[in-house]
N, C-alpha and C positions, 0 to 999 in steps of 0.2 A: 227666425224660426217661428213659425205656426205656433199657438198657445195653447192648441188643444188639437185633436185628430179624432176622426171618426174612422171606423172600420167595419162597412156593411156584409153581413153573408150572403150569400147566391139564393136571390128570390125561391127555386125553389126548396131551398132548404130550409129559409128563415125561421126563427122559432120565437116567441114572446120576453125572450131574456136580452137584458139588457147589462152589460158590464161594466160598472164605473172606476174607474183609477183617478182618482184625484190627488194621490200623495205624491206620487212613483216620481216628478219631474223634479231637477235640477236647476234648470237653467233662469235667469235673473237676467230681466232684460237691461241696459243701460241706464234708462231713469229708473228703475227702481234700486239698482246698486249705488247708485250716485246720494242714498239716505240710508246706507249700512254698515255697519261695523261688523259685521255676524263672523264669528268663526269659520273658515273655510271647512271644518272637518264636521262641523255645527248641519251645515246644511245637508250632508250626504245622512249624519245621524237623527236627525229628523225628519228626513224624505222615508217614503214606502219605498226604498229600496228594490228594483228587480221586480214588484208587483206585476206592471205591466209586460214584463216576459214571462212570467208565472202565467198570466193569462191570452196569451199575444196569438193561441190556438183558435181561440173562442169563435171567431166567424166562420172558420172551415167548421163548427158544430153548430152552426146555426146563427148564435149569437151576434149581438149588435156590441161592439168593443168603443167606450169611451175613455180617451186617455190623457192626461193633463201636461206638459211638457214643462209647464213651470213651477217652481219650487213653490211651498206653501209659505214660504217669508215676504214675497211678492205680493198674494191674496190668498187665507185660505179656504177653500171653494167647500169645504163641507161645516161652513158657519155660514151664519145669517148675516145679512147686508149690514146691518145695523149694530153687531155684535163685537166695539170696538170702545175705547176709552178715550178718556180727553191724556191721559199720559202718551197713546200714540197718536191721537189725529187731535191738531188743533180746533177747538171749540167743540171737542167731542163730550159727549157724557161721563160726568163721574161715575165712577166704579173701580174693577179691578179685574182685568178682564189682559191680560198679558198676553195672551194667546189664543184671541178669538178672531175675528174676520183679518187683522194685521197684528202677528205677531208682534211685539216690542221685545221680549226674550227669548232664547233657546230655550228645552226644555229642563236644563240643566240649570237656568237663570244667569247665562251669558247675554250683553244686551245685542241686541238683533240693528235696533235704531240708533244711529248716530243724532238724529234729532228725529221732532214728533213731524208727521206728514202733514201738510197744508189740506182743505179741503177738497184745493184742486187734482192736488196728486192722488188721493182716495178716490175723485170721480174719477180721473185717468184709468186709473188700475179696475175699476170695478167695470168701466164702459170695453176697456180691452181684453177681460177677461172675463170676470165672475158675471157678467149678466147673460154676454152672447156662450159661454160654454153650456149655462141653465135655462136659455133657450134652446140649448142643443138637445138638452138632455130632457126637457119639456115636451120637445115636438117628436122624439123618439118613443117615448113612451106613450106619447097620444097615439103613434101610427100602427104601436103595437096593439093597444088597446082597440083600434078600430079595425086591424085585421084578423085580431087571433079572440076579442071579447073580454083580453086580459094584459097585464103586463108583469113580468117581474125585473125589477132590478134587482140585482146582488154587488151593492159596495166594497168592493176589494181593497184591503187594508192591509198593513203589518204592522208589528208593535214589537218591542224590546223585550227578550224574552223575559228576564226582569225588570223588575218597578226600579228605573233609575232613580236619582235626583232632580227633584221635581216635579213625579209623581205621586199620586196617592197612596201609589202600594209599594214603597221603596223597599227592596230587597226581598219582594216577596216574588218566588217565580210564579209563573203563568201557564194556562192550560197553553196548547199546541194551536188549538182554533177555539176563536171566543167568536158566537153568534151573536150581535146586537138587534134586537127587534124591539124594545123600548119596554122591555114588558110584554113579552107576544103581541102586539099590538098593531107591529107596522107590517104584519102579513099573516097570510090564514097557515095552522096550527100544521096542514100540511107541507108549506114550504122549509118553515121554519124547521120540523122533522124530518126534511129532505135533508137538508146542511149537516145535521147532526150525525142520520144513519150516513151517509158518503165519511164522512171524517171518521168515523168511528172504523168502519170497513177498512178504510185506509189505515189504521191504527193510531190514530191520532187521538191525543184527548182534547174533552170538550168538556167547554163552563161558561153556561151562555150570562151573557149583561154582564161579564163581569173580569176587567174592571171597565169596558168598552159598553153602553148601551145602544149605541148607534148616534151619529151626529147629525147634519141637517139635512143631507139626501134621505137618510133612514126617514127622517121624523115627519119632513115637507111630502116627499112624495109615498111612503108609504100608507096607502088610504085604501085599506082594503076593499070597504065597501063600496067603494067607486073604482074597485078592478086593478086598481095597481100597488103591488104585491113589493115590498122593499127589507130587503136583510144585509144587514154589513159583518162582515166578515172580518176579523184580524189572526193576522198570523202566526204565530210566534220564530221569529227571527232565525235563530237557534236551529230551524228545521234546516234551512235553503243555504242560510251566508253564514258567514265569518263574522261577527257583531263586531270587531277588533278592527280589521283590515276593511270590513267594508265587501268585500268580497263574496261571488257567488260559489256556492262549492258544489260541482259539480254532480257526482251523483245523487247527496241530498236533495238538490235544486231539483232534477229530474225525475226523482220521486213528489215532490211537491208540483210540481206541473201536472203531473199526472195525473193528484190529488183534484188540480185545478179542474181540469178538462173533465174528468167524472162526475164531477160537481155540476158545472152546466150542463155536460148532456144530461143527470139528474132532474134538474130545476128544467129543464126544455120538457121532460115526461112526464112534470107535475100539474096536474090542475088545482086550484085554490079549491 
């Protein structure tokens, strides 16, 4: 299986959005299963579930669709390269960092690693993955930016509609879509009220930064003042699936799609 996929729209449709799924994937290649213990049922409840069918419209609207095929216990692509501890990577930095670039736990604090990764298996995973996907998504946004003057990505996420175990907000539920922009920060005060008015229309509640500020795609590439526009999005679970079974539920699901696709043609008629 390919580690990542791209999905371009018809030249003349294209539009400056770019859409990233980094959670959505499952799949664990054979060296990276060959150092895990992780719960089978672990990996389906800590993936973004159905995200990338939530969005899988987006090039027939224009849009440029990025999508991750592999699960976040492998590498997770919306942390920083360096964002890892000596408890999962040998001769790595002290700290406490359990779920930064490689997991070591579930979110529940089931252990993820049967043992800590050697150096070499972190450059493995980082050269197969996490470097050539953020070149992907580097040279996408440049092309936007050199044909349209701008770029926006919008990070596509989902989250538990409650604060499991493990979480910072345990047992508190959650709005329906949480906008991450770091603090309004990682895009201009129009995009970010694009996100908001579409959900809202849609009847969706919204409570931006919180408990989601946005992670490294937000923070790295949204740099307003140099044209590229970045807001991450999460979902509340609750809307689409079945949080139990795992499962998509149908007409919720296809109300949330539609939610989706309005959203980017939105962000496609926005200028910063």
């Amino acid at each position: 299986m390919k580690p990542f996929r791209v999905e371009e729209p018809a030249r003349a449709s294209e539009t400056p959005v770019v859409v990233e799924v980094p959670h959505a994937g499952v799949y664990i290649d054979p060296e990276s299963l060959a150092w895990m213990c992780a719960p089978a049922r672990a990996v389906g409840r800590d993936a973004d579930l159905w995200v990338d069918a939530l969005f899988e419209g987006a090039p027939k609207l224009g849009a440029t669709l990025l999508v991750s095929n592999v699960s976040r216990y492998v590498v997770d692509l919306n942390r920083t390269a360096t964002d890892y501890d000596g408890l999962a990577v040998e001769g790595g930095p002290e700290g406490n960092l359990p779920r930064g670039l490689i997991w070591r736990t579930t979110t529940e604090g089931d252990a993820i690693l049967g043992r800590r990764l050697t150096a070499s298996e972190l450059a493995r995973r980082i050269a197969w993955l996490y470097d050539p996907y953020h070149r992907t998504l580097e040279a996408l946004l440049a092309g936007k930016r050199k044909r349209f003057g701008y770029a926006i990505l919008l990070c596509a996420h989902s989250m538990p509609s409650t604060g499991r175990r493990g979480h910072v907000d345990v047992g508190t539920g959650r709005a329906d879509v949480v906008p991450g922009s770091r603090g309004r920060t990682s895009a201009a005060g129009s995009i970010i009220d694009c996100v908001e008015r579409v959900a809202k229309g849609a009847g969706l509640s919204v409570k931006h930064d919180d408990p989601y500020k946005g992670g490294f795609s937000t923070s790295h590439y949204g740099r307003p003042l140099s044209g590229c526009h970045a807001v991450q999005i999460e979902l509340a679970r609750r809307n689409y699936m079945d949080e139990d079974t795992l499962a998509p539920l149908a007409a919720p699901f296809a109300r949330v799609r539609a939610f989706g696709e309005a959203l980017v043609t939105a962000l496609s008629a926005t200028r910063p």
